[in-house]
C-alpha positions as CSV (number, residue, x, y, z in Angstrom):
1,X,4.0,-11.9,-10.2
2,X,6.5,-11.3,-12.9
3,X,6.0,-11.9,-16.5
4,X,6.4,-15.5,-17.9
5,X,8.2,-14.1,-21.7
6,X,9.9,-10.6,-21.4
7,X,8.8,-8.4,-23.9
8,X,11.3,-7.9,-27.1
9,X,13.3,-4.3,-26.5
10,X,13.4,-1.2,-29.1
11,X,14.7,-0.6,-32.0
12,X,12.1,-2.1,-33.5
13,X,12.4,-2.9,-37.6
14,X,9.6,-0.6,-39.6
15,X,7.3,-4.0,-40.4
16,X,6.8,-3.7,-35.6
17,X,7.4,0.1,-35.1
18,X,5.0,1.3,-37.9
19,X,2.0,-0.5,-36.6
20,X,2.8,0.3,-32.9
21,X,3.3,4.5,-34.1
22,X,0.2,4.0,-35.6
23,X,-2.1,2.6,-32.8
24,X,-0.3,4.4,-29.8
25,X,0.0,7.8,-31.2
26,X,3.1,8.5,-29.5
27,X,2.7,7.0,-26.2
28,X,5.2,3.8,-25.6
29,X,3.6,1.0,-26.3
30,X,1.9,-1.7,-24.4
31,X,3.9,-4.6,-22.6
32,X,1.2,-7.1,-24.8
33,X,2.8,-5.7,-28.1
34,X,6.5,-5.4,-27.2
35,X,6.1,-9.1,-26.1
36,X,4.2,-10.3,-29.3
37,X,6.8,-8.1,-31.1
38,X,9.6,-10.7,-30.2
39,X,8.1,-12.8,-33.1
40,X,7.4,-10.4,-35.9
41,X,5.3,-13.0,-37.2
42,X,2.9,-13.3,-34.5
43,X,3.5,-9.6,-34.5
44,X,1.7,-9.1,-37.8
45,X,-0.9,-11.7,-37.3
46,X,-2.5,-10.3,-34.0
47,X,-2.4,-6.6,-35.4
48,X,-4.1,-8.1,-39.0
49,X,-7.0,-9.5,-36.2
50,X,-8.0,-6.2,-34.5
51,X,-10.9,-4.6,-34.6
52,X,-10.8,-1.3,-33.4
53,X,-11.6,0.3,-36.8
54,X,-15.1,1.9,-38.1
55,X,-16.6,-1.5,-38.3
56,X,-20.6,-2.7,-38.3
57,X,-20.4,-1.5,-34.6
58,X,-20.6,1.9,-32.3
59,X,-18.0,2.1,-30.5
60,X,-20.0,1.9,-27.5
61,X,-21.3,-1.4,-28.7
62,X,-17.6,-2.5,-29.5
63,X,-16.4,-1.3,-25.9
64,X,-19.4,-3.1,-24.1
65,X,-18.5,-6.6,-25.8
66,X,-14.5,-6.0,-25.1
67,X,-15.1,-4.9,-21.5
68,X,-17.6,-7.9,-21.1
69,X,-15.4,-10.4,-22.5
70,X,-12.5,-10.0,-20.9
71,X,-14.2,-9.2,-17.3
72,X,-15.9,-12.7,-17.9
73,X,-11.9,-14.3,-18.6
74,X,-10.7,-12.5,-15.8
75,X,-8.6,-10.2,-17.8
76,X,-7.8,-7.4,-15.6
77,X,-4.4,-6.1,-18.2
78,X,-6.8,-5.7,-21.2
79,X,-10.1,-4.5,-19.5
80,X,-7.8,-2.2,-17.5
81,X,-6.7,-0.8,-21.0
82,X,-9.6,-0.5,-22.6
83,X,-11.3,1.1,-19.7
84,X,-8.7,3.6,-19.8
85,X,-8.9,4.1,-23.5
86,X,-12.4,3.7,-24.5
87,X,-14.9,4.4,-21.7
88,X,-15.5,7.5,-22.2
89,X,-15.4,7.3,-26.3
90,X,-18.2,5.1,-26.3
91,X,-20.1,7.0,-23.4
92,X,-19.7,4.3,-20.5
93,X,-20.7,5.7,-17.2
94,X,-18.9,4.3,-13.8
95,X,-21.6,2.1,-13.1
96,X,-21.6,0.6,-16.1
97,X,-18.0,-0.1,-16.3
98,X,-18.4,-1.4,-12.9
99,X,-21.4,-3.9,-14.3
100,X,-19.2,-5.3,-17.1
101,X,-17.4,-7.2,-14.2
102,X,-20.0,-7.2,-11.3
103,X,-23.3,-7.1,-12.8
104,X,-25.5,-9.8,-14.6
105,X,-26.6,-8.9,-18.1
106,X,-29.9,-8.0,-17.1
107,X,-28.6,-4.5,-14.8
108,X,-30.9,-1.4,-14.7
109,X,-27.7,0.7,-16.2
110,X,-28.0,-1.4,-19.7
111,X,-30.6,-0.2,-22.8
112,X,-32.2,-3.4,-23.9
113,X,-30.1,-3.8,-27.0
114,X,-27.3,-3.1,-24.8
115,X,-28.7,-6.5,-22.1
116,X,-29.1,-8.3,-25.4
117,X,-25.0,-7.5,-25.9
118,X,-24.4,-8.3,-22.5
119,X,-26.3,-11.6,-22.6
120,X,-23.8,-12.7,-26.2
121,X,-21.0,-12.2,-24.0
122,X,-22.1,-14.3,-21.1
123,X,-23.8,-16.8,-23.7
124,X,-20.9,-17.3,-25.9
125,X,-18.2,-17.6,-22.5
126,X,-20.5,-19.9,-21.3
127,X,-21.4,-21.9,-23.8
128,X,-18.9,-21.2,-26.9
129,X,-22.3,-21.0,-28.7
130,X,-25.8,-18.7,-29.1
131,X,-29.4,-20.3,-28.4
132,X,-32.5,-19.6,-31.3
133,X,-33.8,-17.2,-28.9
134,X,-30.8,-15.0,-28.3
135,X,-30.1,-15.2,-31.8
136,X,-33.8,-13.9,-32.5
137,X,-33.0,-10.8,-30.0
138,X,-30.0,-10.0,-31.8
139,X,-31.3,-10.0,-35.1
140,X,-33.6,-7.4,-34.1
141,X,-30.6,-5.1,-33.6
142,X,-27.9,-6.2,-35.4
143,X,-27.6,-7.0,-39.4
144,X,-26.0,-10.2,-40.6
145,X,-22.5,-8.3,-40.7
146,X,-22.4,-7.1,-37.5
147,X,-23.6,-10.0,-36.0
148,X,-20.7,-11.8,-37.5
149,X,-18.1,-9.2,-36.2
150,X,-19.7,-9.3,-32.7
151,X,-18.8,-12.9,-32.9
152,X,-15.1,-12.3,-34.1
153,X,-15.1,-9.6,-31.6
154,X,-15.7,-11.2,-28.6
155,X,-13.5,-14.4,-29.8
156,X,-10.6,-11.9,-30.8
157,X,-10.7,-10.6,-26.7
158,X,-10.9,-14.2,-25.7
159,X,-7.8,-14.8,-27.5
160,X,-6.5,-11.3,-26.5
161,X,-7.4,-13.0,-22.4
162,X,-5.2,-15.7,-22.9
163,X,-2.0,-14.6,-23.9
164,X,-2.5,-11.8,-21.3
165,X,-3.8,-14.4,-18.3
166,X,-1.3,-17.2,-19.8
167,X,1.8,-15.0,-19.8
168,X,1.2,-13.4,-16.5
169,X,1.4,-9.8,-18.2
170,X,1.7,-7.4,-15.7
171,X,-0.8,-4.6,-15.5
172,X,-0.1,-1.6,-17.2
173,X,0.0,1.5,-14.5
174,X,-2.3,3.7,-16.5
175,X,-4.5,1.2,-16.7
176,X,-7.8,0.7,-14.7
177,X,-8.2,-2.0,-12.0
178,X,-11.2,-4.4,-11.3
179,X,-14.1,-3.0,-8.9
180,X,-13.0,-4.7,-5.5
């Protein structure tokens, strides 16, 4: 299925191609940012959102709520990419890849804390909201900062769903595919 919006074309002016140099560390970019870069405004607002910095989370902890997220919104571009990308940073076995997509929250494969993450994700797709216990659990894990950028987080690769799901992006090739 082809895309819905092509994506804008190099040269891109400094304000696009500084950003992208910086995130892709010489490999050409994604089709995501060359289409958001036909609007340097959007442009600059969806690269001022991410969150892929040292934040209030591991990056295991980061990865677990991205690949959950956009598993639950059917996602296959962006968990493809951050399969790809980040798996192996934050320590994600094959099975637990697998479980972000197949699994339920409560999978052998998952630490506690790490169920507790899973259950946000399925709480918070479910029910654009978190229940007094779940919030409890959290708190036992998380401070008040990182609970607020786990909330961000998993809204920010909500958003990130859309625009890949609504546009019909085409999946990147090095990208990784859903379990069948």
């Amino acid at each position: 299925m082809p895309a819905r919006i092509e994506p804008a074309t190099p040269p891109f002016g400094e304000d696009i191609s500084r950003p992208l140099d910086r995130l892709m560390k010489g490999q050409p970019p994604l089709r995501l940012f060359t289409t958001l870069a036909r609007d340097p405004r959007l442009f600059q607002k969806f690269f001022a959102g991410e969150l892929l910095d040292k934040g209030n989370l591991s990056i295991r902890q980061r990865e677990i709520v991205i690949h959950r997220t956009t598993a639950l919104c059917k996602s296959e571009y962006e968990w493809g990419i951050h399969v790809t990308a980040f798996s192996r940073l934050g320590g994600l076995t094959p099975e637990q890849v697998e479980a972000t997509v197949t699994g339920s929250a409560n999978e052998g494969c998952w630490s506690t804390e790490e169920q507790v993450l899973l259950r946000l994700c399925d709480s918070l797709h479910e029910h654009c909201d978190i229940d007094s216990g779940l919030w409890s659990e959290l708190r036992k894990y998380f401070g008040e900062e990182a609970l607020i950028e786990l909330l961000m987080l998993a809204g920010f690769y909500r958003t990130v769903s859309y625009l890949t799901n609504g546009l019909r992006m085409p999946l990147e090739e090095a990208g990784a595919r859903f379990p069948a």
